[in-house]
N, C-alpha and C positions, 0 to 999 in steps of 0.2 A: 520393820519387816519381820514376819515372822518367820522363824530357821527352823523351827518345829515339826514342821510339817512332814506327812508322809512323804515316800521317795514317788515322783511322779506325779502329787496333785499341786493343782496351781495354786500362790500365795498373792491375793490383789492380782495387780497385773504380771508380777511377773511369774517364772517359772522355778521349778524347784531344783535341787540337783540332779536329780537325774532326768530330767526332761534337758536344763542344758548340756548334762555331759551328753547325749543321743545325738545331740547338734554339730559334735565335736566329730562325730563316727567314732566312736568305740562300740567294742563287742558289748556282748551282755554282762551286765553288772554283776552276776554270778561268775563272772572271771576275776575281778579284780583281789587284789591284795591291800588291805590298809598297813600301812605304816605311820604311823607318831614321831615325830621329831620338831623339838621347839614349842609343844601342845598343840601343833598345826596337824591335822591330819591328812596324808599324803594316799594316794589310792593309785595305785598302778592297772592299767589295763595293756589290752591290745585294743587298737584303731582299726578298722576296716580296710585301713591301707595295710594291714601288719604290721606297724610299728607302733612299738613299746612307749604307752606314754603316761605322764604324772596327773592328777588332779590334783587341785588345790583349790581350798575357800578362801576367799579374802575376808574381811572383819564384817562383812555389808552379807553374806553368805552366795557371794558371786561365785562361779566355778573357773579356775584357773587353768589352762592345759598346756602342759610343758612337754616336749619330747624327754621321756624316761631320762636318756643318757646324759641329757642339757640337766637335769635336774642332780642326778647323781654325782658330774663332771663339779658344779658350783658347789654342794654337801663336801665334796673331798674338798676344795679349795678355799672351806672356812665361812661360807657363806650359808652359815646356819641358821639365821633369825626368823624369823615369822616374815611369807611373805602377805603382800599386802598392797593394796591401791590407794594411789593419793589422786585428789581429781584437783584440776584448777579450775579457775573460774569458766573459762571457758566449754567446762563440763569437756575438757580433755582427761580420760583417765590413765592412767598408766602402773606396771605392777613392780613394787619396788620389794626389796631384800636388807636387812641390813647383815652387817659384820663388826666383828670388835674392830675399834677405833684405833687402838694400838697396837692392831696387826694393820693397819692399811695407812698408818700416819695420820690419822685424824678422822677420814674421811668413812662414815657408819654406815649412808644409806645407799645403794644403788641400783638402776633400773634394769631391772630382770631382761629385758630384751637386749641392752646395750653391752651386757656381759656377755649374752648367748653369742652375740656376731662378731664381739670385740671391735663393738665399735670403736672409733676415734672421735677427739675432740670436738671436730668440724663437721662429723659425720650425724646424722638420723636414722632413725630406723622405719620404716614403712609396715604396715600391717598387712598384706596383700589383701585380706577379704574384711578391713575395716574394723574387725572385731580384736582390741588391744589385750584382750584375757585371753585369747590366743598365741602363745608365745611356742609355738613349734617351729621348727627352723626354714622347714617349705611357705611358712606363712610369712616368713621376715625378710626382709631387706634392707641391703645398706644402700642411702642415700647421699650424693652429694659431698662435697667436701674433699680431702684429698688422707684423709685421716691425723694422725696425730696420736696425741698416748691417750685421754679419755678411760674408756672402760679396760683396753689393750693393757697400760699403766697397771690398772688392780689387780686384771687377772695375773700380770708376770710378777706383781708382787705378793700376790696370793702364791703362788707356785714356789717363790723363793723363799717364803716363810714357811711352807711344808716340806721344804725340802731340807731347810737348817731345823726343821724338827724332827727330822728322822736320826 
């Protein structure tokens, strides 16, 4: 696919960045703020609803949208790696983060939606309007299960590992 393209014209069949981020409702692209972090670049707007939210490319140049604070909240807690989609066979896709390995005991990569909710083990997270590049928190739900430590597990020991570095 080509990432080239003007902001607004279409690439084959799909759409470009800023034809998806409109989809998202955010204001006009003459609001936005870029920010760099990771070589990912980050674009802050307002949404139509007035709330503060992230953009993000995946490696494919998909547009990711995260509520601002969800975004900022993971950046404090170590989760600084380039995000990014992995699809399975099933053409299920989903938007993944990593973290150093030896701040989280081993474990590098994890699913940007199951950290926003804190999820649990047993638990899933639902997309309400189907669209999984959507990761704002009105769009999320937890499903099923009774919880457990899962994403819960990283986040408290993301917190505890910032907190012995102060």
């Amino acid at each position: 696919m080509n990432t080239d393209a003007t902001p607004g014209s279409a690439v084959g069949n799909e759409t470009t960045w800023a034809q998806d981020h409109r989809s998202f409702g955010t204001a006009s692209a003459s609001r936005e703020r870029p920010l760099r972090h990771s070589r990912q670049e980050v674009k802050f707007s307002t949404a139509h609803d007035g709330g503060e939210i992230a953009t993000l490319r995946d490696q494919d140049g998909r547009t990711i949208v995260v509520d601002a604070a969800d975004y900022r909240r993971l950046l404090a807690l170590g989760f600084t790696g380039r995000w990014f989609t992995n699809e399975v066979t099933t053409g299920y896709r989903y938007v993944r983060v990593s973290r150093d390995p030896r701040e989280t005991g081993g474990q590098a990569l994890f699913t940007v939606s199951r950290l926003i909710l804190g999820a649990g083990e047993r638990q899933s997270v639902r997309h309400r309007d189907g669209n999984r590049l959507n990761l704002r928190r009105r769009n999320l739900a937890l499903r099923g299960g009774k919880g457990g430590a899962g994403a819960q597990a990283a986040l408290q020991k993301a917190q505890e590992g910032r907190a012995d570095a102060r």
